[in-house]
PyMOL Python script that loads the backbone (N, CA, C, O; Angstrom):
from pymol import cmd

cmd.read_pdbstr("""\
ATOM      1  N   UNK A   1      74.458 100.680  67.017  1.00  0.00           N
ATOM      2  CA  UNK A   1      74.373 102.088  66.755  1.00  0.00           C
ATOM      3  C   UNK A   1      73.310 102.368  65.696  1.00  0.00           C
ATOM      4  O   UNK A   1      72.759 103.469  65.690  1.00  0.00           O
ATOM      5  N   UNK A   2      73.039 101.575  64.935  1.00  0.00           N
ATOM      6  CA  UNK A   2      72.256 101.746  63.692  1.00  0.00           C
ATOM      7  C   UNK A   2      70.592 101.663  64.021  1.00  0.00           C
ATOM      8  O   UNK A   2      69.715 102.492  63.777  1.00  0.00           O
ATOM      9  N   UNK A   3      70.504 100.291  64.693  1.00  0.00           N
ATOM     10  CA  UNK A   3      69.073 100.452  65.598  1.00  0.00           C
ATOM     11  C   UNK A   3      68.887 101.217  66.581  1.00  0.00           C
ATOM     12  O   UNK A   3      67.715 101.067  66.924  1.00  0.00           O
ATOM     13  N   UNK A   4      69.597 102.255  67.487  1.00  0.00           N
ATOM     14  CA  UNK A   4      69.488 103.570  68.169  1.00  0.00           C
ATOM     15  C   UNK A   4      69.024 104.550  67.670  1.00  0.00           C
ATOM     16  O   UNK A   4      68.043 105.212  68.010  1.00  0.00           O
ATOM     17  N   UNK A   5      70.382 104.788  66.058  1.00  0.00           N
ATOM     18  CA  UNK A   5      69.923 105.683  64.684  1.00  0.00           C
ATOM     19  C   UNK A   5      68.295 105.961  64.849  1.00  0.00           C
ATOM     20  O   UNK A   5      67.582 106.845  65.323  1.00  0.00           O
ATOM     21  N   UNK A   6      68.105 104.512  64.088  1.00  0.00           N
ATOM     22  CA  UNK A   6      66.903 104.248  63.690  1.00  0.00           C
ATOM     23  C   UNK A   6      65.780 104.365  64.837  1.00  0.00           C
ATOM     24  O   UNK A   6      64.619 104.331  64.428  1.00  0.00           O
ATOM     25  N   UNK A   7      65.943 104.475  65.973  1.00  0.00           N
ATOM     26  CA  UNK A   7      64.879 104.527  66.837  1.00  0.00           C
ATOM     27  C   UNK A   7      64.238 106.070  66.709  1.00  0.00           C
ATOM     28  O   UNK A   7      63.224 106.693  66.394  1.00  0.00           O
ATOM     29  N   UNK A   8      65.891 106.232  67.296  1.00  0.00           N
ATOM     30  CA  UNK A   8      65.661 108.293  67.399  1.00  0.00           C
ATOM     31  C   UNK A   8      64.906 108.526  66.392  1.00  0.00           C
ATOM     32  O   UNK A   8      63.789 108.999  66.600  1.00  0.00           O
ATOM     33  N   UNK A   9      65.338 108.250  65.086  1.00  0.00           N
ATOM     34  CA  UNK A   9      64.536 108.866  63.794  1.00  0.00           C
ATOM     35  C   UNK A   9      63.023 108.389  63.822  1.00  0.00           C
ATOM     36  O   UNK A   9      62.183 109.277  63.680  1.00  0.00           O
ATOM     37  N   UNK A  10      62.749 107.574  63.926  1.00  0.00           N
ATOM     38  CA  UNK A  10      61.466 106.767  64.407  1.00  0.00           C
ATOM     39  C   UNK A  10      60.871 107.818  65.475  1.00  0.00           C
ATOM     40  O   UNK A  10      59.941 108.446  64.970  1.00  0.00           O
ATOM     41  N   UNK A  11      61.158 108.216  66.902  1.00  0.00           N
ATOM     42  CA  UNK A  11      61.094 108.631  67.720  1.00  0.00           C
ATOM     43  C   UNK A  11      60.583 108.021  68.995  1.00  0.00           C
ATOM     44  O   UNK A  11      59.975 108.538  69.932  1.00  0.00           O
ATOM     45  N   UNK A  12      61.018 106.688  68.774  1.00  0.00           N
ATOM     46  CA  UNK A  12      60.803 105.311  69.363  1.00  0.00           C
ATOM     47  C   UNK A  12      62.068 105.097  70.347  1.00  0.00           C
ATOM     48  O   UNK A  12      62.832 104.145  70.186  1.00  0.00           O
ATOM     49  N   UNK A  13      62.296 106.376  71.733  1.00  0.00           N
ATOM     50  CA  UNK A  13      63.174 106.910  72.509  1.00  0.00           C
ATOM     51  C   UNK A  13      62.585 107.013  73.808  1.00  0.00           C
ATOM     52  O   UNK A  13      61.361 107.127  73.882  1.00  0.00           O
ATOM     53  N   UNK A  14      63.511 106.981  75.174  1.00  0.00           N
ATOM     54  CA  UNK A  14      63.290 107.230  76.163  1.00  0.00           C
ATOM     55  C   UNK A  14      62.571 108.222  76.243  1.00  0.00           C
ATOM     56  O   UNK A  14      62.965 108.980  75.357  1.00  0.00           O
ATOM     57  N   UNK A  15      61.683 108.713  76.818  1.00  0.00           N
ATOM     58  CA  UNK A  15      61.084 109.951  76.949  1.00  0.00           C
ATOM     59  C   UNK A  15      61.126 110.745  78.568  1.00  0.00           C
ATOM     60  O   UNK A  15      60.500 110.338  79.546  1.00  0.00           O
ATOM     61  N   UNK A  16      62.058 111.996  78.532  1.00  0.00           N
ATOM     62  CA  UNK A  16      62.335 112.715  79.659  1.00  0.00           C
ATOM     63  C   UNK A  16      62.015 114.325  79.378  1.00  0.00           C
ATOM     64  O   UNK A  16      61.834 114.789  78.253  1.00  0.00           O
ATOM     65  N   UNK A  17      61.988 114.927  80.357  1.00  0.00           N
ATOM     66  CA  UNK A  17      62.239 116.616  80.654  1.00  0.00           C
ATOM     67  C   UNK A  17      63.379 117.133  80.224  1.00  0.00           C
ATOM     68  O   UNK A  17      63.548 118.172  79.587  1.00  0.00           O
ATOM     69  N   UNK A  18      64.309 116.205  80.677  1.00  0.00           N
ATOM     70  CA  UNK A  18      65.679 116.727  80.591  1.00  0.00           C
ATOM     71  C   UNK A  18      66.256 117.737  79.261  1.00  0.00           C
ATOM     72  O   UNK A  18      66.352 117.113  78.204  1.00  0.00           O
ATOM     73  N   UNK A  19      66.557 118.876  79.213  1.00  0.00           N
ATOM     74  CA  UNK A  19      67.533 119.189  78.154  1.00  0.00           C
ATOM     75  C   UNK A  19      68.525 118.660  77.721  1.00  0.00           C
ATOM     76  O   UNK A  19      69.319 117.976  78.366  1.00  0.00           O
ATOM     77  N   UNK A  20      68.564 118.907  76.686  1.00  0.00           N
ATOM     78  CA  UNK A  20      70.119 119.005  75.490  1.00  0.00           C
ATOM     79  C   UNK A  20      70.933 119.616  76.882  1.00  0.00           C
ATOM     80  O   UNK A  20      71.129 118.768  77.753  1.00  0.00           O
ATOM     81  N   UNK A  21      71.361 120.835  77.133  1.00  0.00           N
ATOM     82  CA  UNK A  21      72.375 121.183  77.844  1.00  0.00           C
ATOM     83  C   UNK A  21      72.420 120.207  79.061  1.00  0.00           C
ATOM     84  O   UNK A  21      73.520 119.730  79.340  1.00  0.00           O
ATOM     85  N   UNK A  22      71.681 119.972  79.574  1.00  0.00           N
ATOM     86  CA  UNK A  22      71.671 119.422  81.204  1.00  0.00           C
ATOM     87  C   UNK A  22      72.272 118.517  80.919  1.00  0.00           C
ATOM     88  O   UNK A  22      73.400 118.406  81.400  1.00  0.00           O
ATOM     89  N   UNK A  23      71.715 117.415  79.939  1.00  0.00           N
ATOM     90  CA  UNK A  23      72.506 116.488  79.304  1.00  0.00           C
ATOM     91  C   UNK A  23      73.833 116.424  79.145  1.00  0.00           C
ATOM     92  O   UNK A  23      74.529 115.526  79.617  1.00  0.00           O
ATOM     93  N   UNK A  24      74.184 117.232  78.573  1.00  0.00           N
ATOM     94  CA  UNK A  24      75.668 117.470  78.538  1.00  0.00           C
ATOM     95  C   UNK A  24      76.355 117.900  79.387  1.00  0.00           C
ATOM     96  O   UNK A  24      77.466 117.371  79.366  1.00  0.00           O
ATOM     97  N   UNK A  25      76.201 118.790  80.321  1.00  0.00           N
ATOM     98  CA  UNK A  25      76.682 119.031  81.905  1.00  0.00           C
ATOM     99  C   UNK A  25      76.892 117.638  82.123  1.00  0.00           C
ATOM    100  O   UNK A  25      78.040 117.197  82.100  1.00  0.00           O
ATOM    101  N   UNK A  26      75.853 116.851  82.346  1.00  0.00           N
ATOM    102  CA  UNK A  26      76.252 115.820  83.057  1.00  0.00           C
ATOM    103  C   UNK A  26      77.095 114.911  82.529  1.00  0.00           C
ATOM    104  O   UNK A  26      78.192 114.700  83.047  1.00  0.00           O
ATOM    105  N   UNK A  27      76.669 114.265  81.423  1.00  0.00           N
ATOM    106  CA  UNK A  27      77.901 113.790  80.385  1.00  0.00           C
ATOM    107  C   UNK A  27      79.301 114.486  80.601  1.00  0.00           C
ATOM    108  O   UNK A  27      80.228 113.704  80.811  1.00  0.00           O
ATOM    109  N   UNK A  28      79.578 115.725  80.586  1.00  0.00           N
ATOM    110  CA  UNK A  28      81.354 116.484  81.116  1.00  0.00           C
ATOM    111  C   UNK A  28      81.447 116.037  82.378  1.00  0.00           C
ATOM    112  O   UNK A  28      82.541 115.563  82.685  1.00  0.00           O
ATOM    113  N   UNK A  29      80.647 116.054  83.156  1.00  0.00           N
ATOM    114  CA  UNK A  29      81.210 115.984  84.796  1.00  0.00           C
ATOM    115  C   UNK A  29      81.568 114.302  84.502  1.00  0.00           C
ATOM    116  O   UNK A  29      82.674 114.000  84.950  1.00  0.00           O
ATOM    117  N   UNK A  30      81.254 113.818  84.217  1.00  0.00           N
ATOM    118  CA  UNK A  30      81.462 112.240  84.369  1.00  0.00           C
ATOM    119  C   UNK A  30      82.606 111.706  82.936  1.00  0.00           C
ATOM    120  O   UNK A  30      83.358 110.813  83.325  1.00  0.00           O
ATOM    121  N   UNK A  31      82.734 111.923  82.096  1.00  0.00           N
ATOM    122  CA  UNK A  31      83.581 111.797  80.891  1.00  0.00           C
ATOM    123  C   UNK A  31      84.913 112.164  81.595  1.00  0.00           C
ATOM    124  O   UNK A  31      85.327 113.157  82.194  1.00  0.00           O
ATOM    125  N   UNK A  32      85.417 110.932  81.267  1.00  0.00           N
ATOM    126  CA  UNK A  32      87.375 110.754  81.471  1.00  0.00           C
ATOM    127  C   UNK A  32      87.713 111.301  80.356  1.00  0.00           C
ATOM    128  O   UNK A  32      87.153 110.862  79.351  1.00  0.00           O
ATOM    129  N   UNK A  33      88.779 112.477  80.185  1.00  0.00           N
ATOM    130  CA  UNK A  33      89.261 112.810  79.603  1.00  0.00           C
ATOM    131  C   UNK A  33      90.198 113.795  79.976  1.00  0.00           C
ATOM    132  O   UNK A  33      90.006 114.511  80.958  1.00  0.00           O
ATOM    133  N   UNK A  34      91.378 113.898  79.134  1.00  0.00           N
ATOM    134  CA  UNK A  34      92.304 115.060  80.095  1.00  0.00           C
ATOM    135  C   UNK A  34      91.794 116.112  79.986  1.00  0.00           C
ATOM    136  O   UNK A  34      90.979 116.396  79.110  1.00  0.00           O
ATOM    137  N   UNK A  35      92.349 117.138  81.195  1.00  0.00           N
ATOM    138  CA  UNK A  35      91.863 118.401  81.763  1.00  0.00           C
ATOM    139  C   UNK A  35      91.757 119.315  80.326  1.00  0.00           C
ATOM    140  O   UNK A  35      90.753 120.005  80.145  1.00  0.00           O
ATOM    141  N   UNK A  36      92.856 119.279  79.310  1.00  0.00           N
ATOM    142  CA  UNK A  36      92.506 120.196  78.395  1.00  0.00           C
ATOM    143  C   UNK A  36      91.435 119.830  76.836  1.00  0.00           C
ATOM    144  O   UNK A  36      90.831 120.622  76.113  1.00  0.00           O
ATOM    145  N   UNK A  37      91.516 118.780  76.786  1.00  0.00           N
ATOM    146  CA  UNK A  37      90.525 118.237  76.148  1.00  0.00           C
ATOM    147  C   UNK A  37      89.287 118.591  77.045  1.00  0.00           C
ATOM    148  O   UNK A  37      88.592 119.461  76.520  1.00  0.00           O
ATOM    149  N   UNK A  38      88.828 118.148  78.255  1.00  0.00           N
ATOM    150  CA  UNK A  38      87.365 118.766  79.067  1.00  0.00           C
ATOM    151  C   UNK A  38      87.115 120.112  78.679  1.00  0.00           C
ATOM    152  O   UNK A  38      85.978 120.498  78.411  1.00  0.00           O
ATOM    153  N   UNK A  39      88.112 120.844  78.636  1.00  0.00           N
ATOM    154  CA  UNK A  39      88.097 122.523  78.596  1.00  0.00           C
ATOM    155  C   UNK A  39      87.436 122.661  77.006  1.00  0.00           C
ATOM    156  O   UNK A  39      86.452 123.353  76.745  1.00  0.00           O
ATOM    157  N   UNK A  40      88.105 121.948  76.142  1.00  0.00           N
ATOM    158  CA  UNK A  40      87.630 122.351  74.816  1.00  0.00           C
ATOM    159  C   UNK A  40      86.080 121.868  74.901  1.00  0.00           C
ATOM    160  O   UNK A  40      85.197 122.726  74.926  1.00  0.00           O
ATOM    161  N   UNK A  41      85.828 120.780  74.936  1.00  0.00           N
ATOM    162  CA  UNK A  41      84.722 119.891  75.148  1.00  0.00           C
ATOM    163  C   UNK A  41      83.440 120.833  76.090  1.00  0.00           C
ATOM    164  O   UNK A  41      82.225 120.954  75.929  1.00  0.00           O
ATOM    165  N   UNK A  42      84.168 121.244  76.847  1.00  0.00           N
ATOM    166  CA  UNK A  42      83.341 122.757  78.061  1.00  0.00           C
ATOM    167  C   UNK A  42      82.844 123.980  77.036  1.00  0.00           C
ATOM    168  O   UNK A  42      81.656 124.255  76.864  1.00  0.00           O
ATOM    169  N   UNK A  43      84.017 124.704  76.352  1.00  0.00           N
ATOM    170  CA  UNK A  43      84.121 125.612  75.495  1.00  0.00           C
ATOM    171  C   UNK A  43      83.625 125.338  74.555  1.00  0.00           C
ATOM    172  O   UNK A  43      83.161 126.415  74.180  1.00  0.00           O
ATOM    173  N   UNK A  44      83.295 124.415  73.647  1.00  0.00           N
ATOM    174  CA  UNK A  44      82.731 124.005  72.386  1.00  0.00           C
ATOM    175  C   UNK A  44      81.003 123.856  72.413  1.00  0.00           C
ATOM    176  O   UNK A  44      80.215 124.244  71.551  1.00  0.00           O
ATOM    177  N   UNK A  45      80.722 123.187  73.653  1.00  0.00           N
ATOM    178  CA  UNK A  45      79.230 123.130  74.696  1.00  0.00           C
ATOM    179  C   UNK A  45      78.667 124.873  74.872  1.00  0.00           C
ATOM    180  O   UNK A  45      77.697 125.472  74.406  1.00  0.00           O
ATOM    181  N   UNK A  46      79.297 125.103  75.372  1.00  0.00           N
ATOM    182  CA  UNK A  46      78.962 126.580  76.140  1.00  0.00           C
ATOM    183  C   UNK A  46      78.702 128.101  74.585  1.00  0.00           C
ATOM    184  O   UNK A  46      77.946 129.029  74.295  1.00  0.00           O
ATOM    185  N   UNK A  47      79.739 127.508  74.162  1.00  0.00           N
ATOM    186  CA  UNK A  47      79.923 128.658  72.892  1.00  0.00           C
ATOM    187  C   UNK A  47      79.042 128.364  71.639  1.00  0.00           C
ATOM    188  O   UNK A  47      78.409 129.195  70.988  1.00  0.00           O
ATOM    189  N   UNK A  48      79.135 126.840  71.399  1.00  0.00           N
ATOM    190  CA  UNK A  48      77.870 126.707  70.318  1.00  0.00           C
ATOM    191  C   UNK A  48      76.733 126.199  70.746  1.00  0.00           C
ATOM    192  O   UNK A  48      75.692 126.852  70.666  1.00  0.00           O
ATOM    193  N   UNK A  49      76.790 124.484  71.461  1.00  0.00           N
ATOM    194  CA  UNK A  49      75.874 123.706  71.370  1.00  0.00           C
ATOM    195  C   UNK A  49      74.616 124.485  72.308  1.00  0.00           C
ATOM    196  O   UNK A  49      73.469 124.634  71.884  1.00  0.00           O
ATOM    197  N   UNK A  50      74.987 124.836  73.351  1.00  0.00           N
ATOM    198  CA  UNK A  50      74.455 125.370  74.336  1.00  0.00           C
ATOM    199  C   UNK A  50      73.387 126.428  73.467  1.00  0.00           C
ATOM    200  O   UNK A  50      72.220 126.106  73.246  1.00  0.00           O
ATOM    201  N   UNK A  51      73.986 127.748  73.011  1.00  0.00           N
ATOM    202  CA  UNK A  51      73.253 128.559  72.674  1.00  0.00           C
ATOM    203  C   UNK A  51      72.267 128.042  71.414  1.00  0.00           C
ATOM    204  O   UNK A  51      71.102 128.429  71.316  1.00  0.00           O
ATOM    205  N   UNK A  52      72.755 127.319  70.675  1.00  0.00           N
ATOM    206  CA  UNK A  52      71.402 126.764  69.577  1.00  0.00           C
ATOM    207  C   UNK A  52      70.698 125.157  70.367  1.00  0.00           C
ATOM    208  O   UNK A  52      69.627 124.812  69.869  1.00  0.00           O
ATOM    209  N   UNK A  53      70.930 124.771  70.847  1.00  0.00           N
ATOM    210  CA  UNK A  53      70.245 123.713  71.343  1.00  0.00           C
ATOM    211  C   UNK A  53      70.302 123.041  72.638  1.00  0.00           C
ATOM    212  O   UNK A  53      70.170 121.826  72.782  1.00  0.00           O
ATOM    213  N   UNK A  54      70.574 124.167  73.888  1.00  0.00           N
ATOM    214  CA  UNK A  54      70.478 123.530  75.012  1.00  0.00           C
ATOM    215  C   UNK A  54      69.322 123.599  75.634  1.00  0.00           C
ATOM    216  O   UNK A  54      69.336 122.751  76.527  1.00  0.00           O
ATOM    217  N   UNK A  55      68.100 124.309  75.614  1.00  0.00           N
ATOM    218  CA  UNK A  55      66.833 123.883  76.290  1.00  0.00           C
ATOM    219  C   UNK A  55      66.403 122.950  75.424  1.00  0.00           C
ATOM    220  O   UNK A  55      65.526 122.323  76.018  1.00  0.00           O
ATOM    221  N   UNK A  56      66.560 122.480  74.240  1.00  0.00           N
ATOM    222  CA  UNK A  56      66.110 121.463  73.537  1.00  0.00           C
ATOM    223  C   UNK A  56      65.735 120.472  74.665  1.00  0.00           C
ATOM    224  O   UNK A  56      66.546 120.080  75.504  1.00  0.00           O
ATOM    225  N   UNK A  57      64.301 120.062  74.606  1.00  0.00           N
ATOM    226  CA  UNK A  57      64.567 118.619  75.602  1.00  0.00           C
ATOM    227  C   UNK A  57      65.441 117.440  74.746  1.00  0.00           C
ATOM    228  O   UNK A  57      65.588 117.545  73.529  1.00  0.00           O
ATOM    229  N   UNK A  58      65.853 116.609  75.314  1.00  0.00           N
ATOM    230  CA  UNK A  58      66.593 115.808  74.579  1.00  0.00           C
ATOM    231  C   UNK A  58      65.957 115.094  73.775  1.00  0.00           C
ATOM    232  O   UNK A  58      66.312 114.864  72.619  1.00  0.00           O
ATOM    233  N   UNK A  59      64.552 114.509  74.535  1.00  0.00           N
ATOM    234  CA  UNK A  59      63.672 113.537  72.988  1.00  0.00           C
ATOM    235  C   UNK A  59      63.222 114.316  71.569  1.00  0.00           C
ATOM    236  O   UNK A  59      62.541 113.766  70.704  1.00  0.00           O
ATOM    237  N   UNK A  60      63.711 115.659  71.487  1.00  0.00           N
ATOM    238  CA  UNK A  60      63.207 116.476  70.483  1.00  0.00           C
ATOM    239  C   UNK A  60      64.401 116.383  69.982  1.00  0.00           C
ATOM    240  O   UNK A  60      64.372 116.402  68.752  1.00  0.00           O
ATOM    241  N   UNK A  61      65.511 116.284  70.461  1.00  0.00           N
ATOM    242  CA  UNK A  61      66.918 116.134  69.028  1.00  0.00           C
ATOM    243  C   UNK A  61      67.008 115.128  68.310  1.00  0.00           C
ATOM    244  O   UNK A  61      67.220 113.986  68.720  1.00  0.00           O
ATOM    245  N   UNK A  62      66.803 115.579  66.791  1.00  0.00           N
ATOM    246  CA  UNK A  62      66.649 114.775  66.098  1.00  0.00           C
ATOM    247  C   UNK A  62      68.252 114.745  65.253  1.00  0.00           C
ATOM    248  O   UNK A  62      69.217 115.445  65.559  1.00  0.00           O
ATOM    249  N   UNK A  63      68.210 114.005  64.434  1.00  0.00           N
ATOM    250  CA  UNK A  63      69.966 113.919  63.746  1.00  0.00           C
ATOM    251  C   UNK A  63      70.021 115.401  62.982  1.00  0.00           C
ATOM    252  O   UNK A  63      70.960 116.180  62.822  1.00  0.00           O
ATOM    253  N   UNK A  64      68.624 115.463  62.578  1.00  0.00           N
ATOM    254  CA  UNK A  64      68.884 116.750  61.132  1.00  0.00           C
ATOM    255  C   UNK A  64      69.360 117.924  62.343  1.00  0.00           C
ATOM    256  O   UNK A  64      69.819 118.909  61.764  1.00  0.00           O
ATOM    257  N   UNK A  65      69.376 118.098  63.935  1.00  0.00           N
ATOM    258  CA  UNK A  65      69.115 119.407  64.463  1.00  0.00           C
ATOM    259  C   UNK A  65      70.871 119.823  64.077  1.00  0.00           C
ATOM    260  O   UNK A  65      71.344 120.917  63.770  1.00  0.00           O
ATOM    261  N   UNK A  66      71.653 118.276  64.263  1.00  0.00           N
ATOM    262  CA  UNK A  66      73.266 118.656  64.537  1.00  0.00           C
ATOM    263  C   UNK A  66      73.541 118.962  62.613  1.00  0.00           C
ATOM    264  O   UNK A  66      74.752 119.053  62.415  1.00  0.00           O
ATOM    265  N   UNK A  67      72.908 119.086  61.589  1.00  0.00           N
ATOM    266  CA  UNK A  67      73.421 119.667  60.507  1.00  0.00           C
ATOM    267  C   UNK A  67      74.301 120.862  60.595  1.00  0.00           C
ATOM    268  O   UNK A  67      75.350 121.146  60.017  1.00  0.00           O
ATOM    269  N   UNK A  68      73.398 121.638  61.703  1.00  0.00           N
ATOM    270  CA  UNK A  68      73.586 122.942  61.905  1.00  0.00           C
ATOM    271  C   UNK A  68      75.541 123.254  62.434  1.00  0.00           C
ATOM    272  O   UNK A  68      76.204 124.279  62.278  1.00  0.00           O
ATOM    273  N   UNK A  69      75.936 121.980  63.028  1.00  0.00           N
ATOM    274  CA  UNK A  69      76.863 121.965  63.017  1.00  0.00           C
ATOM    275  C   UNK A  69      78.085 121.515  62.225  1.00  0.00           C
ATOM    276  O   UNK A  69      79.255 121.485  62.606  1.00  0.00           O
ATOM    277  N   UNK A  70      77.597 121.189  61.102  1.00  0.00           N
ATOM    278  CA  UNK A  70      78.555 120.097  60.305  1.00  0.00           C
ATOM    279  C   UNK A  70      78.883 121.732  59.244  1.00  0.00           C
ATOM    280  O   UNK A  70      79.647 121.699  58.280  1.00  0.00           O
TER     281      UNK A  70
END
""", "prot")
cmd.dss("prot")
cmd.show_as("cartoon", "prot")
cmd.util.cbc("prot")
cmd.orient("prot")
């Protein structure tokens, strides 16, 4: 986890199109978890992450973007 850390911050990462949101769509459709946990996990996506950082492409999220959530 620490050399991943360290890549991202580096920016020494896969490089795609893909968004932050798309990303995560797909990550929910595939993540085991019970139905009401998905819902929060849906609702928590949709209500915050989504609106501040879902066209983000994903190689542009950096650690400092999720401050915004802490």
């Amino acid at each position: 986890m620490n050399r991943l850390l360290a890549k991202v911050e580096d920016q020494d990462h896969a490089r795609t199109r893909a968004t932050l949101g798309a990303a995560l769509d797909s990550w929910l459709r595939v993540h085991e978890v019970e139905a009401n946990t998905r819902q929060g996990y849906e609702a928590y996506a949709r209500k915050h992450i989504k609106p501040a950082l879902g066209q983000v492409p994903v190689g542009k999220v950096m650690p400092r973007c999720w401050k915004t959530f802490s």
